[in-house]
C-alpha positions in Angstrom: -3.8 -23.1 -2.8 -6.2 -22.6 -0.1 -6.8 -25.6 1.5 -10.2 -27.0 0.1 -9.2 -25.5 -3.4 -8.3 -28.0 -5.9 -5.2 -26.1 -6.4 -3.1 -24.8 -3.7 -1.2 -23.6 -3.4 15.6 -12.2 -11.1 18.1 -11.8 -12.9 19.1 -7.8 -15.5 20.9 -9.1 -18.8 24.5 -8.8 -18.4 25.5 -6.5 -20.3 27.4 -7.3 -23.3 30.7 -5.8 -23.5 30.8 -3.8 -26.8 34.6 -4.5 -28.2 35.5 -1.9 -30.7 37.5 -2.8 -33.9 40.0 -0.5 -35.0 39.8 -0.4 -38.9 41.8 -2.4 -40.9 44.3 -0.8 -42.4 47.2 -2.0 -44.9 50.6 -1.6 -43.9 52.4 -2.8 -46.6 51.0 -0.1 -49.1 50.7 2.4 -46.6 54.4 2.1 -46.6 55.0 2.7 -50.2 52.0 5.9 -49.9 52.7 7.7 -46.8 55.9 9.0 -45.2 56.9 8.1 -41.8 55.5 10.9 -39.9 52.2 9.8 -40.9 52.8 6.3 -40.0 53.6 7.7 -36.6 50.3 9.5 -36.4 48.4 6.4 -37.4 49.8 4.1 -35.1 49.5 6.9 -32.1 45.9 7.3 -32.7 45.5 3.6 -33.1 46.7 3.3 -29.5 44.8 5.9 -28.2 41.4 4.2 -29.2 42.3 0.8 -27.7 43.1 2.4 -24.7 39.7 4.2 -24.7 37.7 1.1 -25.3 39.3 -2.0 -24.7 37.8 -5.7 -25.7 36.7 -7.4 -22.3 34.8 -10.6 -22.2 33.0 -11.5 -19.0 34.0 -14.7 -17.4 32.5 -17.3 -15.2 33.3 -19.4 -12.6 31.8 -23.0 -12.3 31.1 -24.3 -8.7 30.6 -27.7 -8.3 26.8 -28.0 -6.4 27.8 -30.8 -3.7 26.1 -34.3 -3.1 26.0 -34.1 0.2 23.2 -31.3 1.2 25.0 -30.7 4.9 28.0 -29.5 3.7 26.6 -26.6 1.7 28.0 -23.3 2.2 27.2 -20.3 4.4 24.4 -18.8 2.2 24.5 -15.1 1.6 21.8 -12.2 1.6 22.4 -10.1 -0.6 19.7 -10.2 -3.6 20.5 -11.4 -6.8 20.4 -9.8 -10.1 17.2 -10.4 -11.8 17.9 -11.7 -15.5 21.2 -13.7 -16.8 22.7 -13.9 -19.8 21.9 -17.5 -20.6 24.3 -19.3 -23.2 22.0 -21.9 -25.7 22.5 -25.4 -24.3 25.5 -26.9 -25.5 25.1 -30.1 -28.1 26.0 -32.4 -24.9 23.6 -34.9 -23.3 22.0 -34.0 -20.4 18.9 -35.3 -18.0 16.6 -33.8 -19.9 17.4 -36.0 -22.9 16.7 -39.0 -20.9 13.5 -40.5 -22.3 13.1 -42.5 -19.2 12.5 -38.8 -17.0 9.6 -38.1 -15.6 8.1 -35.2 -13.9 5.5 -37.1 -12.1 5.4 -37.8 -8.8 4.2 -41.7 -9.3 7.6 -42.1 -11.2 10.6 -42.0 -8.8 13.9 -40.3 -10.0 17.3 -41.4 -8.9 21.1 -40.0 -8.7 19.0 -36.5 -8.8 22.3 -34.8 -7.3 24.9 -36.2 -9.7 22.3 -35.1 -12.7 22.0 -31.5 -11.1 25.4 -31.5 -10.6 25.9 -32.4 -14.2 23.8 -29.5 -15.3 24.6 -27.1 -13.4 29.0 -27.7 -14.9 27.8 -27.3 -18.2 25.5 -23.9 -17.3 28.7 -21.7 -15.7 26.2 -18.9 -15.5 24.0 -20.3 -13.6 25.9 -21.8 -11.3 27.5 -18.9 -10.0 25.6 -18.4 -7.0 23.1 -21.6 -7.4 23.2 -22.1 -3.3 21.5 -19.0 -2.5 18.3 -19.0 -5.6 14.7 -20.0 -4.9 11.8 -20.4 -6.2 8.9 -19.6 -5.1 6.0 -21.6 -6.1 2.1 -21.2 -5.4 -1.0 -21.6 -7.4 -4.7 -21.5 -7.2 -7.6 -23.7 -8.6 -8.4 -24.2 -12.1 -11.7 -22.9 -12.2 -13.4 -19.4 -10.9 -14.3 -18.9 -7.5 -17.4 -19.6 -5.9 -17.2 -16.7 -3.1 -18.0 -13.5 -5.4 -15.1 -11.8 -3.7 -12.4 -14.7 -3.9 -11.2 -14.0 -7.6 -9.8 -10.7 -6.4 -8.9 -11.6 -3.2 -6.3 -14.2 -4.7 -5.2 -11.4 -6.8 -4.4 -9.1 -4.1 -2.3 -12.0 -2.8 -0.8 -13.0 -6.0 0.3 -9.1 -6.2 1.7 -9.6 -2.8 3.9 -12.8 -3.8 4.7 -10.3 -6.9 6.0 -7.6 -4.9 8.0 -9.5 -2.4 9.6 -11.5 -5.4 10.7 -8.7 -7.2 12.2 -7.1 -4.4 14.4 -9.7 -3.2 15.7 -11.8 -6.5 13.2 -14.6 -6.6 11.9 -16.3 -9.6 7.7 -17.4 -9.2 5.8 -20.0 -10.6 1.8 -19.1 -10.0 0.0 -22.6 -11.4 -3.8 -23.1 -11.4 -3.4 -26.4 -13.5 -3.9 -30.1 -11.3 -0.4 -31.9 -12.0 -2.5 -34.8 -10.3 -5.8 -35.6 -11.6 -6.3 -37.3 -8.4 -4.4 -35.1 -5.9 -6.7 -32.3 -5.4 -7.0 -30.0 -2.1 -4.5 -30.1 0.3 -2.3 -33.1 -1.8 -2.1 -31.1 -4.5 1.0 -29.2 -4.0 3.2 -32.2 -3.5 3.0 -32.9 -7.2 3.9 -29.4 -8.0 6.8 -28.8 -5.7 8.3 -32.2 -7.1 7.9 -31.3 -10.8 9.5 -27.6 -10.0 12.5 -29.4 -8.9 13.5 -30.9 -12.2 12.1 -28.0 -13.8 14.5 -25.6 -11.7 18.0 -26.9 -11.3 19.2 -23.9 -11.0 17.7 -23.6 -7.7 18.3 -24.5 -4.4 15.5 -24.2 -2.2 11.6 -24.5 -3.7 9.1 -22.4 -1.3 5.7 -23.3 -1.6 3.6 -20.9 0.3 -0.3 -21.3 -0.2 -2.6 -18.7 -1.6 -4.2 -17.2 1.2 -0.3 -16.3 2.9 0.8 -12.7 2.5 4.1 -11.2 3.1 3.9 -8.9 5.6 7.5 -7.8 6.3 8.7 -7.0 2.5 12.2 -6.1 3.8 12.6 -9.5 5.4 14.8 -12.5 4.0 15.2 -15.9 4.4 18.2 -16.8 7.2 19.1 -19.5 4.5 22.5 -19.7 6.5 20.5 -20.8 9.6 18.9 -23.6 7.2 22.6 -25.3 6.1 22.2 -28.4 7.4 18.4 -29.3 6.6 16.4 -29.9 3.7 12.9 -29.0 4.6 11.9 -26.0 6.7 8.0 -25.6 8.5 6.7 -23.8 10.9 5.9 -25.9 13.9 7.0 -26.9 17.6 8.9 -30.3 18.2 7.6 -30.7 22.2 4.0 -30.7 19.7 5.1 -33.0 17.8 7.1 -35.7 19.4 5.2 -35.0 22.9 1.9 -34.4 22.2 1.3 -35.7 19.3 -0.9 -33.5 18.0 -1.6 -32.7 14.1 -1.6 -28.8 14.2 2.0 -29.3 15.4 3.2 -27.9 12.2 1.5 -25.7 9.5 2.5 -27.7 6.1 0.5 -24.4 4.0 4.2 -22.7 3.7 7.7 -25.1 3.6 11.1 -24.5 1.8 12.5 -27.9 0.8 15.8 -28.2 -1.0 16.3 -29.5 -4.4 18.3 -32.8 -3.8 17.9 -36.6 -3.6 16.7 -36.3 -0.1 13.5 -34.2 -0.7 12.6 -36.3 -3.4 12.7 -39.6 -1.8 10.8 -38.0 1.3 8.4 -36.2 -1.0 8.0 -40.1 -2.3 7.0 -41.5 1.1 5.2 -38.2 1.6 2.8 -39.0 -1.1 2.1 -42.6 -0.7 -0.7 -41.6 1.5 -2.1 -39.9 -0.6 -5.5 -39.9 -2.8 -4.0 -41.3 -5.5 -2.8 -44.3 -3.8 -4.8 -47.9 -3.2 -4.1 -47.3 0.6 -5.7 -43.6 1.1 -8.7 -44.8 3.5 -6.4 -46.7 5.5 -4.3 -44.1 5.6 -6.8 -42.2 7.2 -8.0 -43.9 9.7 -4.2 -44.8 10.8 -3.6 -40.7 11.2 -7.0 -40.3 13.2 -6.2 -43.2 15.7 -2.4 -41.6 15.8 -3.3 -38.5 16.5 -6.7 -37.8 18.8 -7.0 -34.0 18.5 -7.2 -35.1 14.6 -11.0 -33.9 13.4 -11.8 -36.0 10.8 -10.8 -39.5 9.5 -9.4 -38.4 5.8 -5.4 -38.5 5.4 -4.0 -35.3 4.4 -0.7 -33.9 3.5 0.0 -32.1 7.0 -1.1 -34.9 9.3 0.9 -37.0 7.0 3.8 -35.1 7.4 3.7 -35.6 11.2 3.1 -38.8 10.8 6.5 -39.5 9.3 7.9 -36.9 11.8 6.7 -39.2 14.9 6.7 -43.0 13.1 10.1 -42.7 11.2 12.0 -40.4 13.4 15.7 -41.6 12.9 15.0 -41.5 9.0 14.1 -38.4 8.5 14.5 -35.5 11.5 17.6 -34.9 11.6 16.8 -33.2 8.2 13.9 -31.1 9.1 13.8 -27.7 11.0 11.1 -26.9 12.7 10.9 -23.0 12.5 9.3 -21.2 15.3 11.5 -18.3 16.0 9.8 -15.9 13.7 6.7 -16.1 11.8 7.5 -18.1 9.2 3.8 -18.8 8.8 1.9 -16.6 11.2 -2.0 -17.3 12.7 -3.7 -14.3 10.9 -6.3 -14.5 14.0 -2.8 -13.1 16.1 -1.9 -10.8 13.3 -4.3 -8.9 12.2 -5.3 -7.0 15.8 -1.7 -6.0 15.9 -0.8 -4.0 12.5 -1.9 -0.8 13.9 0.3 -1.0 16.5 3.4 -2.3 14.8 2.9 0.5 12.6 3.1 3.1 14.8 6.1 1.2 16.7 8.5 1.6 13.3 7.4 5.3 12.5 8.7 6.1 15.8 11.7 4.5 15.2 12.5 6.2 12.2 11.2 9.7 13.5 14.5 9.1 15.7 17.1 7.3 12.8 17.0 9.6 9.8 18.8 7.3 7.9 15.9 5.0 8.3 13.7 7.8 6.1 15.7 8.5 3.9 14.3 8.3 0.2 15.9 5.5 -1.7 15.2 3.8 -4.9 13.3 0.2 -4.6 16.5 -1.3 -5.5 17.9 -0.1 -2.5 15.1 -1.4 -0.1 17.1 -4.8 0.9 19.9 -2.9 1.8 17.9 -0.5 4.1 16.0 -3.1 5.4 19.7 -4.5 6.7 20.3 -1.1 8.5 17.0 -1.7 9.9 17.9 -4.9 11.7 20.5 -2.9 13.9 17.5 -1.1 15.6 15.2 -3.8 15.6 17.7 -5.9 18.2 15.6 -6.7 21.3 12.4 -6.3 19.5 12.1 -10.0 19.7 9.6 -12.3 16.8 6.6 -14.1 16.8 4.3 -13.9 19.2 3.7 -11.1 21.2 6.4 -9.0 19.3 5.9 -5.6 17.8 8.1 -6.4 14.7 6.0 -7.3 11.9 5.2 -10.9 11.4 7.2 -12.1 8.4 4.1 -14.5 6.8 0.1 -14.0 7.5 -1.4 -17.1 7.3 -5.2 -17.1 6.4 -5.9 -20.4 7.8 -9.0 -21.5 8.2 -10.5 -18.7 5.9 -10.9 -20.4 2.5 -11.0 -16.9 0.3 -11.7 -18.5 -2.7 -14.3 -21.1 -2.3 -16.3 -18.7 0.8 -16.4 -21.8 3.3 -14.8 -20.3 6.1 -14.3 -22.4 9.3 -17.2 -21.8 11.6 -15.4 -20.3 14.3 -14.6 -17.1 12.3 -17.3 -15.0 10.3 -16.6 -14.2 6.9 -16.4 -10.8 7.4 -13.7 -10.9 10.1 -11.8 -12.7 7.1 -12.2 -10.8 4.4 -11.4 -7.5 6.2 -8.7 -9.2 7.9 -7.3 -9.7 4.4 -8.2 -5.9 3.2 -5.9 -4.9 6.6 -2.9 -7.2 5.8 -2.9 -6.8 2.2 -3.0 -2.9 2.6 -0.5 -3.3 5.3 2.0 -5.1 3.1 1.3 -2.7 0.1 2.0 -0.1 1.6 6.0 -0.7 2.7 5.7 -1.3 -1.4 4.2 2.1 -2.1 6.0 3.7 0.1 8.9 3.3 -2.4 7.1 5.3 -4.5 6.1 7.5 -2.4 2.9 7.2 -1.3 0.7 5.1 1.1 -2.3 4.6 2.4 -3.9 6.0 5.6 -7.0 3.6 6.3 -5.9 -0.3 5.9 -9.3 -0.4 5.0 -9.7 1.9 2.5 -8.4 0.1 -0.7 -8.9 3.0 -3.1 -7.2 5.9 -1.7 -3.4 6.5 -1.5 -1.7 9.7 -0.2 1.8 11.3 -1.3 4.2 11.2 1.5 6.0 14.3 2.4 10.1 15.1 2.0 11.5 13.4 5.0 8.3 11.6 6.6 7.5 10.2 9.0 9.4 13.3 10.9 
């Protein structure tokens, strides 16, 4: 959900092995009817046919999620399928049958590892491979837009969120329902995030990344390996933070949080300053006297975040990462000037690696994307990089609702938007073989030719 929205923001069936039954057959008469030689034949034939198709049932290990977050494994990257064969739920008693569970965020929940854990032994199939999933979770507001252009807009970047979910194995949750009444705007994703946790045990990590952030590197993945021993990941600078105190430190629009005990309590303290609370006014004015680049006197979710960052320190850093070695969330105002020339950086890379242009099947476009990192060494990220930003961040922009900061016209938005979008699609259409010229022109796409961009 965009920011002053009231909303912010795989798995292919395994195949069933087909066991064929030889016919039944009665030896005792067959005996009495047939000589031996045909009892030979019989029994030849019978073994024959086994041989051909033999009765397999797949199995399933059944990891055991650990308690203590730190210790998780070494993630990997390959993608996962995108559908599972899910068994019913067996007859036994799990969390969900609790009458005492809630999925609000005023209600805390307790021993949240132990009743995951729990889950997860008596799902085997989902399980397997439980440390790498995500969802990813983002949303818009319940009613149309006001700007005449912000419906589609937010489609364009729901198609975006589509795309890079499909590609890489991620399951999506797009909400445009207040799981608050009271926590609206900037609060309201804090709700969401908590009630996708019990909702998703399955999962890992939750990734909320607001509306007006588009994927702009569609072959890039999450270095959840780089991420083992935290629970919540944002983009921000710690010399910001703990220095300078300042409340743009960190960018709270995008975060990955883990689905443990941890990120609930923390989403607990998180919350308490927020509308729904008794204390909201005071927490406001607390933040603004913290923090003196802060512009105006009402708590919200990202000050508050720092807040808890700078005041409670020992309780809770150790456990947060503050990315700033790739875009993670990237300044669209940095971004947008750049595509053109990022652009032409990678075509020349592949009019040297042939590999790099060869044709390949969507499927095939994480794989490819891997081959791609071997030339992109020394290329550096971030800022002043030619590699494509990972995230565009539209802060600031507010496509839906047309209110625009005052320091950027809302043209310079909306075509910024038109340039990234376009710029994203088209690593997606170039799968299928065709792409756009102009990242302004939204209507026409050209066929690419055998072996471009020789």
């Amino acid at each position: 959900m965009e920011a002053a929205a009231a909303v912010e923001t795989p798995k292919s069936p395994m195949a069933k092995t087909s066991t064929v039954r030889a016919p039944k057959t009665s030896f005792l008469s067959d005996f009495f009817l047939f000589s031996g030689g045909a009892m030979v034949a019989l029994l030849l034939v019978w073994t024959l046919w086994s041989l051909v198709s033999p009765s397999t049932r797949p199995t399933f290990a059944t990891p055991q999620p650990k308690s203590d977050h730190s210790q998780t494994p070494l993630l990997t990257s390959a993608p996962r399928a995108q559908t599972l064969n899910i068994h019913p739920d067996p007859s036994t008693p799990n969390f969900y049958d609790d009458p005492n569970l809630s999925y609000t965020i005023e209600k805390p929940l307790k021993g949240w590892d132990e009743k995951r854990r729990d889950w997860l032994r008596q799902h085997p199939e989902l399980a397997a491979g439980s440390h790498d999933r995500v969802v990813l979770v983002t949303g818009s507001q319940p009613g149309p837009c006001q700007n005449p252009i912000g419906d589609h807009l937010l489609l364009r970047f729901f198609k975006n969120k589509v795309d890079y979910c499909r590609i890489h194995g991620c399951d999506l949750f797009y909400n445009n329902a207040l799981f608050h009444p009271k926590m609206t705007t900037f609060w309201a994703k804090i709700p969401l995030v908590r009630s996708a946790m019990v909702a998703h045990p399955e999962a890992e990590w939750i990734w909320w990344v607001d509306s007006d952030a588009a994927f702009t590197d569609m072959e890039f993945r999450l270095p959840l390996a780089k991420y083992k021993d935290h629970n919540l990941i944002v983009h921000g600078w710690p010399d910001m933070v703990y220095e300078k105190k300042s409340w743009v430190s960190l960018n709270a629009g995008i975060f990955l949080i883990r689905n443990c005990q941890w990120s609930l309590d923390f989403m607990d303290v998180w919350a308490s300053m927020g509308p729904q609370t008794p204390e909201y006014e005071k927490w406001g004015r607390t933040q603004k006297a913290l923090f003196k680049d802060k512009l105006f006197p009402e708590s919200d979710d990202q000050t508050g975040l720092v807040y808890l960052l700078v005041m409670e320190k020992d309780k809770w850093a150790d456990r947060i990462y503050l990315e700033s070695e790739y875009y993670f969330e990237g300044y669209w105002v940095e971004i947008v000037g750049i595509l053109g020339n990022v652009t032409e950086k990678y075509l020349e890379m592949e009019r040297g690696v042939r590999r790099l242009r060869r044709r390949h099947a969507e499927k095939m476009g994480a794989y490819y994307g891997k081959v791609r990192e071997e030339y992109l060494k020394g290329w550096g990220s971030g800022k002043g990089s030619l590699r494509r930003p990972f995230v565009t961040h539209f802060t600031g922009c507010q496509p839906c609702s047309g209110d625009h900061n005052e320091m950027y016209s809302g043209e310079s938005c909306w075509d910024g938007m038109r340039r990234v979008l376009n710029f994203a699609d088209n690593q997606v259409l170039r799968r299928f073989g065709f792409a756009r010229r102009d990242l302004l022109d939204d209507d026409h796409i050209d066929p690419l030719p055998f072996d471009y961009p020789a």
